[in-house]
Structures are given as C-alpha cells and as structure tokens.
C-alpha positions, 0 to 999 in steps of 0.5 A: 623474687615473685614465682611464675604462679605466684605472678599468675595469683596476683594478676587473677586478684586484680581481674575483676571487670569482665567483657563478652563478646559474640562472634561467629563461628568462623571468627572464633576459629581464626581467633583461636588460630591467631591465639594458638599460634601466638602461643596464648590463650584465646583471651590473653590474645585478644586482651593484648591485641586490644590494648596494643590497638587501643593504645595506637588509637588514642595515641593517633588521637592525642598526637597531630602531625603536619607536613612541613608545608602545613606547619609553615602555614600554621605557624605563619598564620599563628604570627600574621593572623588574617583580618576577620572576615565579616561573618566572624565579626558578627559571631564574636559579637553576637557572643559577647551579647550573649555571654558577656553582658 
C-alpha cells in the first residue's frame, strides 16, 4: 500500500502545466482565509473549487432539462411537425442551390 509521501511524489511528477493568476490584496486574503479554513493550502484550494465549479459548468452545458410542459411540446412538435412557413422554404432552397448542386 502507497505511503502518504509517496501519494504526494507521484502527484508532484505528473504536475507540470502551471496557471497564474493576479488578484488583489483583499481577494488573496479571502482566499487564503477560505484556504485555511478548508484546511489547504492556498492552491489546493483554489485547484478544487475550480475543477468542482468547471465540472458544474460543463455538466450544466452538456445537460438540457425541460419542464414537463416544454417537453410535451417538443416531443408533440417532434411527432406533428408543423408546415414550413414561407421564409424556411426559401432557405432549404437557396441551400440546395448552394451546396447540393
């Protein structure tokens, strides 16, 4: 079984991309505080919340929630697709002049 030190080694090793950052005073102290309080250190802290918050990012991004109306609507506008309306039958087919010919 992998020691603590030996855990920390191997992390270190893989580590080699770095991001600066400039703040101001004051947000250094607060993050330092949050830091602190957490029990971290000031870039193990701000490394976690980032990935926590980038994860919720582009989960949020990938994932599309309807309110039960809104997803009847879809899924009946899917089934019974309206007719085209006059302005998208002339884009289909200035498309096809374009590209399929």
């Amino acid at each position: 079984m992998a020691t603590t030190a030996t855990k920390k080694a191997a992390t270190k090793k893989r580590k080699y991309s770095r991001i600066d950052l400039r703040v101001t005073p004051e947000q250094k102290d607060l993050l330092e505080k949050a830091a602190s309080l957490a029990g971290l250190s000031l870039s193990a802290y701000m490394l976690s919340q980032c990935l926590k918050v980038a994860r919720e990012n582009i989960e949020a991004h990938q994932r599309l929630v309807l309110s039960d109306r809104d997803r009847e609507l879809f899924l009946s506008l899917m089934e019974n697709p309206p007719e085209p309306c006059q302005a998208l039958k002339s884009a289909m087919s200035k498309f096809q002049d374009e590209y399929e010919n």
